[in-house]
DOMARNU-836399 format. One record per residue (C-alpha): residue in one letter; x, y, z. Coordinates in steps of 0.1 Angstrom, whole numbers, plus 5000, padded with zeros to 4 digits. Example, Ala and Ser with C-alpha at 12.3 -4.5 7.8 and 13.67 -1.06 7.14 Angstrom:
R   r   east   north     up
R   a   5123    4955   5078
R   s   5137    4989   5071
# end
This chain:
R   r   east   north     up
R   x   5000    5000   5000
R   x   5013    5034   4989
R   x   5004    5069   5004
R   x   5015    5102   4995
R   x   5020    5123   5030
R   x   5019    5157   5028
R   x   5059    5176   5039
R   x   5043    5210   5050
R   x   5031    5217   5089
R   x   4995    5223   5100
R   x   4998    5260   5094
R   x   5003    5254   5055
R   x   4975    5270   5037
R   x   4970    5257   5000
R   x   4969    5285   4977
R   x   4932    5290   4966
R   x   4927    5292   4929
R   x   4893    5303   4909
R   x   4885    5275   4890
R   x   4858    5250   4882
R   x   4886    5225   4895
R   x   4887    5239   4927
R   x   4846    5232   4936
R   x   4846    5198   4920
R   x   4876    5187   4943
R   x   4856    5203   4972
R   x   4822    5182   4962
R   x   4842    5154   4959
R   x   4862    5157   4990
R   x   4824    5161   5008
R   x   4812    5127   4991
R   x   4847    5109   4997
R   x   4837    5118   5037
R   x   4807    5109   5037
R   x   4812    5075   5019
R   x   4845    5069   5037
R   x   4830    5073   5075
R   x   4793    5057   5059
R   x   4792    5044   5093
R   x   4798    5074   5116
R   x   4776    5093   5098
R   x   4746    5070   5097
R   x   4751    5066   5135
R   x   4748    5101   5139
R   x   4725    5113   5117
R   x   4700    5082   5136
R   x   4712    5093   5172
R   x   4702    5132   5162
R   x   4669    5119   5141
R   x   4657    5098   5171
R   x   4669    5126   5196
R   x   4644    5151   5174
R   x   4616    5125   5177
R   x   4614    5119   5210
R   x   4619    5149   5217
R   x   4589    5163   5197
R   x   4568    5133   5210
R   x   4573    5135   5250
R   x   4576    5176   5252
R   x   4542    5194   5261
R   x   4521    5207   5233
R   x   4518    5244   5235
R   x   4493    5264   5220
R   x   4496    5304   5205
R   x   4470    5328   5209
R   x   4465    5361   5195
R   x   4452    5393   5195
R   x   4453    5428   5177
R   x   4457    5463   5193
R   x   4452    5494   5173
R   x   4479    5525   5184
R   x   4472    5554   5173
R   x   4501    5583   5176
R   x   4493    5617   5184
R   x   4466    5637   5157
R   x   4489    5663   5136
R   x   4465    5691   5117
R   x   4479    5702   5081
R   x   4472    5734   5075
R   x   4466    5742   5040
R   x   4461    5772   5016
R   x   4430    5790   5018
R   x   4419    5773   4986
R   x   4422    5739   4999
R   x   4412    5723   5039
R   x   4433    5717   5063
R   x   4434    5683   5075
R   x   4447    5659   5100
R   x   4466    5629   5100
R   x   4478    5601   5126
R   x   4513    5591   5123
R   x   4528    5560   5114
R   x   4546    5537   5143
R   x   4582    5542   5149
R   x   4605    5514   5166
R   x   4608    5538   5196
R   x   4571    5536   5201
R   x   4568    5498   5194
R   x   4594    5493   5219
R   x   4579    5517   5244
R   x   4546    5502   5243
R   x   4560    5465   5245
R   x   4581    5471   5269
R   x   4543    5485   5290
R   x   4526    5450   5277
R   x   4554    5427   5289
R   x   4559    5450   5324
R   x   4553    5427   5356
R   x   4520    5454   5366
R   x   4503    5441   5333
R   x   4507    5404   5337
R   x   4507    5405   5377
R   x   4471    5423   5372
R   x   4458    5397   5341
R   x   4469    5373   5366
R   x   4445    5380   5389
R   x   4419    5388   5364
R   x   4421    5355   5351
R   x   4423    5339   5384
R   x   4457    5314   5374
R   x   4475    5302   5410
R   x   4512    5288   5405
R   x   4522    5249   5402
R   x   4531    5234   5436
R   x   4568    5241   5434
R   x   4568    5271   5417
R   x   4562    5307   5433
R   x   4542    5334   5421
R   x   4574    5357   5408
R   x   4588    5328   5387
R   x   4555    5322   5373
R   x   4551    5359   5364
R   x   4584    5356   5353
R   x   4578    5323   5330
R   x   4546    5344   5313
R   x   4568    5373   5304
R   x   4593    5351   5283
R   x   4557    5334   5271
R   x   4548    5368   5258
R   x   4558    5385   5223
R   x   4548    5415   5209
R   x   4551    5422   5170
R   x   4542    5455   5146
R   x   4523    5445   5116
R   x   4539    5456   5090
R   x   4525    5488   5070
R   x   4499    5493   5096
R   x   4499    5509   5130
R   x   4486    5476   5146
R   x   4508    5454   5175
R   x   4500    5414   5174
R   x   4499    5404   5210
R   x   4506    5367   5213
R   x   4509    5340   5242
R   x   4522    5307   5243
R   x   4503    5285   5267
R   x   4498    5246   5270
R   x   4459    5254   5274
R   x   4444    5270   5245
R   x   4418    5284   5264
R   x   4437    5295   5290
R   x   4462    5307   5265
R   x   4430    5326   5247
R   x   4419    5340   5277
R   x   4453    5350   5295
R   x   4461    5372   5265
R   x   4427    5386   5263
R   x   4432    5397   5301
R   x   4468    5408   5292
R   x   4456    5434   5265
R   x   4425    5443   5288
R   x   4452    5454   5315
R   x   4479    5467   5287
R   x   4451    5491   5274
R   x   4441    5497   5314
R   x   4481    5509   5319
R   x   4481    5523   5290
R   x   4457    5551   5299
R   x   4472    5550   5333
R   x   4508    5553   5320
R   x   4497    5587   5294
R   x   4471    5603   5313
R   x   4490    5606   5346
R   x   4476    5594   5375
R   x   4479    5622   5397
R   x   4458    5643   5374
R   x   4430    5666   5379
R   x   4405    5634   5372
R   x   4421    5614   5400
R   x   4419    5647   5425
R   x   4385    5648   5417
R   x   4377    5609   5423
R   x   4397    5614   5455
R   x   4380    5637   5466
R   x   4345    5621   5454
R   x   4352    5592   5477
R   x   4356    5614   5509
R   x   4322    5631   5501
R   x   4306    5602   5492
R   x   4314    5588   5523
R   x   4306    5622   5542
R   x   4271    5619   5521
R   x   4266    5585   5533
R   x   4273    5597   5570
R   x   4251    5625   5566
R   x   4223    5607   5558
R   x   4226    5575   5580
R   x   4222    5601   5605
R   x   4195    5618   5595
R   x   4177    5584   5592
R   x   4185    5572   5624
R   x   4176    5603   5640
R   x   4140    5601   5617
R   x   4138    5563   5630
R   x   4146    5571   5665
R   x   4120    5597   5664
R   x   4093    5584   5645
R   x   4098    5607   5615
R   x   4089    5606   5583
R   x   4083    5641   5570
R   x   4083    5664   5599
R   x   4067    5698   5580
R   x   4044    5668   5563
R   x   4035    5656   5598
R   x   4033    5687   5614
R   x   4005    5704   5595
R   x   3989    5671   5595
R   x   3993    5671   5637
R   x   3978    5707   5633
R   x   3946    5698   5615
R   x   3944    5669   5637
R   x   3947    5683   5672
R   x   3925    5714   5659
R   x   3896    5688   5651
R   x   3899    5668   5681
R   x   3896    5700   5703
R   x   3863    5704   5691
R   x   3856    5672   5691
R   x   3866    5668   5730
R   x   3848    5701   5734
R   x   3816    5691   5717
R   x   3819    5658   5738
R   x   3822    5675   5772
R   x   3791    5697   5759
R   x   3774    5667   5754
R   x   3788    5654   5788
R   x   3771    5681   5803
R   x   3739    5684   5786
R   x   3733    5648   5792
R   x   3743    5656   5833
R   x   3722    5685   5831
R   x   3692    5663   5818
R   x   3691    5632   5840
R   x   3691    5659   5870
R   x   3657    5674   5854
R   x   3645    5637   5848
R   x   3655    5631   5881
R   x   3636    5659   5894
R   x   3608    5649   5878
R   x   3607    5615   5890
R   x   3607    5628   5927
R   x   3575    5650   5919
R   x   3558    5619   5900
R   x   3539    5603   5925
R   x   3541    5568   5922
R   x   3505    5558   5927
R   x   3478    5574   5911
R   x   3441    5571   5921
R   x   3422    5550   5896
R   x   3385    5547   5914
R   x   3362    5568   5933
R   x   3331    5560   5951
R   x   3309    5594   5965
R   x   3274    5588   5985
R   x   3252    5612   6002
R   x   3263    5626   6036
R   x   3236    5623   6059
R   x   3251    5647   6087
R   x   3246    5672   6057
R   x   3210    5663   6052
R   x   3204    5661   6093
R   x   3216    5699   6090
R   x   3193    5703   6065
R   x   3159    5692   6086
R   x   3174    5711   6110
R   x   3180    5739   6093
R   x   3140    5735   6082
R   x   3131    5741   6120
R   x   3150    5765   6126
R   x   3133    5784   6101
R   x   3100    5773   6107
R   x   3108    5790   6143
R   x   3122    5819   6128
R   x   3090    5826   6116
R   x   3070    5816   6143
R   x   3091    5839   6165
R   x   3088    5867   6141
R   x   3049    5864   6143
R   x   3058    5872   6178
R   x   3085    5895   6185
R   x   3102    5922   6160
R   x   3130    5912   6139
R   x   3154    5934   6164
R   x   3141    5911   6191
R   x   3163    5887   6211
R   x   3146    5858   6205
R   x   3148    5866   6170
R   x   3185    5877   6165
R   x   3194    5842   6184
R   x   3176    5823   6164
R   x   3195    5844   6129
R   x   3225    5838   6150
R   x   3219    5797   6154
R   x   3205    5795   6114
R   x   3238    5814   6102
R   x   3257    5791   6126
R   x   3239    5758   6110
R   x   3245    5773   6075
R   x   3282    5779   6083
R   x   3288    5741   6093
R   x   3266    5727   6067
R   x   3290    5745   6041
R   x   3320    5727   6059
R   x   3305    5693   6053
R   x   3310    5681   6022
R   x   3273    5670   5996
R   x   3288    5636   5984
R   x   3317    5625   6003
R   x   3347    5598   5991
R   x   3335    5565   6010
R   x   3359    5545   5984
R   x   3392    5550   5965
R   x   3413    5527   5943
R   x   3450    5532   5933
R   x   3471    5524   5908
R   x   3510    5529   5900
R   x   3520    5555   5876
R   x   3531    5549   5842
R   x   3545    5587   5838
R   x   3572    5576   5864
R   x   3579    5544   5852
R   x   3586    5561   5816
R   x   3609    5588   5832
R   x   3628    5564   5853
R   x   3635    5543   5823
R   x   3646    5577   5806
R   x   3663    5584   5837
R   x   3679    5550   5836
R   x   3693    5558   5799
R   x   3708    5589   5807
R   x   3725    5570   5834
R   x   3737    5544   5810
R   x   3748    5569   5783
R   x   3764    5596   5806
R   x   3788    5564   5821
R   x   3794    5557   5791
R   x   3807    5593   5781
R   x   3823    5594   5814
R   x   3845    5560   5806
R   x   3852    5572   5771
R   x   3863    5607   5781
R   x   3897    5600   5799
R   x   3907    5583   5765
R   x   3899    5612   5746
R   x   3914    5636   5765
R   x   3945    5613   5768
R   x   3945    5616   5726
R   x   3943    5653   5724
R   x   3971    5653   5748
R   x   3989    5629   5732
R   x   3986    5646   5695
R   x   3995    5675   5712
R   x   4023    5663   5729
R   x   4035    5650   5695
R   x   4034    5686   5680
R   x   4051    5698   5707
R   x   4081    5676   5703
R   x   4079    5679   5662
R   x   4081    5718   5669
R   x   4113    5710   5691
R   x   4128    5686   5669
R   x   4118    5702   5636
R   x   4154    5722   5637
R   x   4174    5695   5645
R   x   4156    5674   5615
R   x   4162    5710   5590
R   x   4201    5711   5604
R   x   4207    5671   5595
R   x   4185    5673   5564
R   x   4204    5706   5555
R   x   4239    5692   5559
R   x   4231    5660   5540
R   x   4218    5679   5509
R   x   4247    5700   5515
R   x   4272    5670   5512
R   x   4251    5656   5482
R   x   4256    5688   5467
R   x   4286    5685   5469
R   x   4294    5655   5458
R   x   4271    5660   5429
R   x   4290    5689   5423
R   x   4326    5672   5426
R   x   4308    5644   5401
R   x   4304    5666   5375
R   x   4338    5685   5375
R   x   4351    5650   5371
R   x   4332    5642   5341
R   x   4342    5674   5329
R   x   4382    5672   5341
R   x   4376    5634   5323
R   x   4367    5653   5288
R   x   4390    5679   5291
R   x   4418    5652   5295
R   x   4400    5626   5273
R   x   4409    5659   5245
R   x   4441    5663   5256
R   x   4444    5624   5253
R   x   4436    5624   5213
R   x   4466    5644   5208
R   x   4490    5616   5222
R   x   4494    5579   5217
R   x   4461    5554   5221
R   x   4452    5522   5215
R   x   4423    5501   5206
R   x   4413    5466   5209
R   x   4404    5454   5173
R   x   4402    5415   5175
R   x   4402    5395   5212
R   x   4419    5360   5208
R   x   4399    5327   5204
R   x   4415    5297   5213
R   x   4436    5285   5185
R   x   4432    5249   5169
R   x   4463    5236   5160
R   x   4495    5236   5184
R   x   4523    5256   5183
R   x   4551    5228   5182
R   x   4541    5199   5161
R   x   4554    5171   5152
R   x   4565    5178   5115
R   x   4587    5210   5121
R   x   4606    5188   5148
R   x   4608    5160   5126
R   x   4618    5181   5099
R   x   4646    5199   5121
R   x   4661    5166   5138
R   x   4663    5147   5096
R   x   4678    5180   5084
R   x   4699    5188   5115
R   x   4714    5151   5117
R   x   4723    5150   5078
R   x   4742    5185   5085
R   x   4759    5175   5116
R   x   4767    5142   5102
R   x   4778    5154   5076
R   x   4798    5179   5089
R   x   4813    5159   5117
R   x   4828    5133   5086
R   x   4840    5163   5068
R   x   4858    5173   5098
R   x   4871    5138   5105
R   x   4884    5134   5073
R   x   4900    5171   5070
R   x   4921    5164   5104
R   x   4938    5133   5078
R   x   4963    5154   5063
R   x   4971    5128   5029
R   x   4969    5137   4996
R   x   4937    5117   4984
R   x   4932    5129   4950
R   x   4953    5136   4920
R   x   4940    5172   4919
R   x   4952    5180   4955
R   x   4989    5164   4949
R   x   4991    5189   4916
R   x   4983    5219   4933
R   x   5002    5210   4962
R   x   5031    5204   4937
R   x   5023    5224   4911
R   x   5035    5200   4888
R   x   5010    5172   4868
R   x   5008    5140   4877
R   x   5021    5110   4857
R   x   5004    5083   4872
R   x   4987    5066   4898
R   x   4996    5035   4922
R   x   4964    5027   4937
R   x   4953    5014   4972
R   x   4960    4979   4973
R   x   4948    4960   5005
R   x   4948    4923   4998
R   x   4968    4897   4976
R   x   4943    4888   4952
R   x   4940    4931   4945
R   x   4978    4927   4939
R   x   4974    4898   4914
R   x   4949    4916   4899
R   x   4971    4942   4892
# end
């Protein structure tokens, strides 16, 4: 076996000549390699081809979602001629802005705060900063080219929770966003400050005012009091008219009274009269008498004694017969009478009814007390209701007040705003359907890889060989053409050949 060994060092450096020679001794030097160390480079190409495969097979799928945000720069107006309009334009994005606003997206704020949003807690192992940490490499941000739109895009192993943490993530990115431009410490936020203080002072206010109402019994105390008025003015007169009943009833049972006592109770219902004989004695006597009368005055003068006794005992006769009575009572019957009976039955009534006003008019005097009483204290507490009522419309006033200046600090900013950067939403992710990291791409890195390495690692085998394999090599080496060839002979029955 013959070999040609090359006489210069390492550091020799073959002269490099443009020619079509030169690339066809470089192909075939790759070839020769490969063929040569067929072995080494089937070995590796299969250990980097199987490395690729599993690898692809046993890591964890992971899934890309997306979304789009619109940013808008700050509004320039073009000012034309007077012949033509002015107008206004939005400027294109620069790098400096791209970076600026992915530098807010990726900040630890925006993710820490989608985080909680979306409610994701970290693996056992793992603590909350690493995670946050881990979802910042898993997050990219990219321009669109020729438009003023940023692609937004998470790599997750879930692709709904991939859709939905980078939904949450561009929520909170456009959340900081407006925080980050409008400064926080702006005339808006003094206001809100200061809208939570009197909202709480409002609150106070009238928690007061209602407990006091409640404590008291009060609803609407001018409401109440003219209606206490109208009501203790008609229950006067009522109570009055009552008593004036009170007493006219009083006043009558005494008359019925009264008349009761001079009612007799029995009443004669029978008489029976006869003749009085005493009377009619008198009268026979009477008769002689004056039969002697006149006898006498046949005898003596009418001045004579005898004559004036006997006038005297006739006048005497006719004086008692006038006290006796013609046709005295001999029988009487009674009965008992109905005219009391009525008026104690009247007088029982009045009874009846005037204990009955009696027992009813302690409770009405107790009412118009009562009512009265009520108006008394409603008078009393009527300023302490007007201070509480006045100082709890004076805080709502106030806050209503501090609302609006808000609203109108939150325009006058919100037109300052147009002038700067903003962004939009313009499409929310969904969750993607195919993965991220298939199989093919994998597959089609580990066959491609392992050919290049394997390649490559017999190229470099065979370059650390420093013979002359090829006729082409030992002429330029030599410079000088070569004659002929004594090939590689490694057995006996080659040598016989030859």
């Amino acid at each position: 076996m013959a070999t040609l060994q090359t006489l210069p060092d390492v550091t020799t450096v073959l002269p490099l000549q443009p020619s079509g020679g030169v690339t066809t001794l470089a192909v075939r030097s790759v070839f020769y390699a490969v063929f040569k160390h067929s072995r080494l480079v089937i070995g590796v190409f299969l250990l980097i081809f199987l490395a690729s495969a599993v690898t692809a097979v046993i890591r964890p799928t992971t899934w890309r979602a997306s979304t789009k945000v619109l940013v808008k720069l700050g509004e320039t107006v073009q000012l034309g001629p007077s012949q033509n309009q002015s107008k206004s334009i939005y400027l294109p994005l620069t790098p400096e802005v791209v970076k600026t606003e992915a530098d807010i997206i990726r900040s630890l704020e925006v993710v820490k705060q989608a985080v909680e949003r979306v409610g994701v807690q970290p693996e056992p192992g793992t603590s909350l900063a690493q995670m946050l940490a881990g979802m910042q490499l898993a997050l990219t941000v990219t321009p669109s080219p020729g438009s003023n739109v940023l692609q937004l895009s998470y790599v997750g192993r879930s692709p709904e929770r991939a859709a939905r943490m980078v939904n949450a993530i561009t929520d909170e990115y456009v959340d900081q966003h407006h925080r980050v431009y409008r400064n926080a410490e702006g005339i808006t936020s003094f206001y809100g400050k200061q809208l939570h203080v009197l909202h709480k002072e409002m609150k106070v206010a009238q928690r007061k005012l209602r407990n006091y109402q409640k404590r008291q019994r009060i609803v609407d105390v001018d409401q109440e009091m003219l209606l206490l008025d109208k009501d203790v003015l008609e229950q006067k007169k009522a109570y009055a008219a009552f008593r004036l009943k009170m007493r006219g009833v009083t006043q009558k049972l005494q008359s019925v009274r009264a008349q009761v006592d001079k009612t007799p109770e029995l009443i004669p219902y029978s008489e029976d009269f006869h003749q009085s004989p005493t009377l009619e004695g008198f009268r026979t006597k009477l008769a002689e008498l004056e039969s002697q009368r006149i006898g006498l005055l046949q005898a003596y003068l009418p001045n004579d004694r005898h004559v004036s006794d006997k006038d005297a005992e006739i006048a005497s006769l006719k004086a008692r017969m006038k006290q006796e009575e013609e046709r005295p009572l001999t029988d009487t019957t009674r009965r008992h009478n109905d005219l009391r009976s009525e008026l104690q039955k009247n007088a029982f009534t009045l009874e009846t009814l005037l204990s009955d006003l009696h027992a009813r008019e302690p409770g009405l005097h107790q009412r118009v007390n009562r009512t009265a009483k009520r108006l008394r204290q409603l008078r009393d507490r009527r300023y302490t209701v007007a201070n509480l009522k006045a100082d709890a419309d004076e805080k709502a006033y106030a806050y209503d007040l501090y609302r609006k200046k808000q609203e109108e600090a939150r325009i006058e900013e919100a037109m300052t705003f147009q002038s700067m950067v903003s962004v939009s939403v313009v499409d929310h992710a969904v969750p993607p359907l195919d993965p991220e990291n298939g199989l093919l791409l994998p597959l089609l890195l580990g066959l491609a890889g392992g050919l290049a390495l394997a390649a490559g690692l017999a190229v470099a085998v065979e370059y650390l060989n420093r013979r002359l394999r090829f006729e082409e090599e030992v002429e330029r080496y030599l410079e000088l053409p070569v004659l002929a060839v004594i090939p590689d002979l490694e057995s006996t029955a080659g040598i016989a050949r030859a």
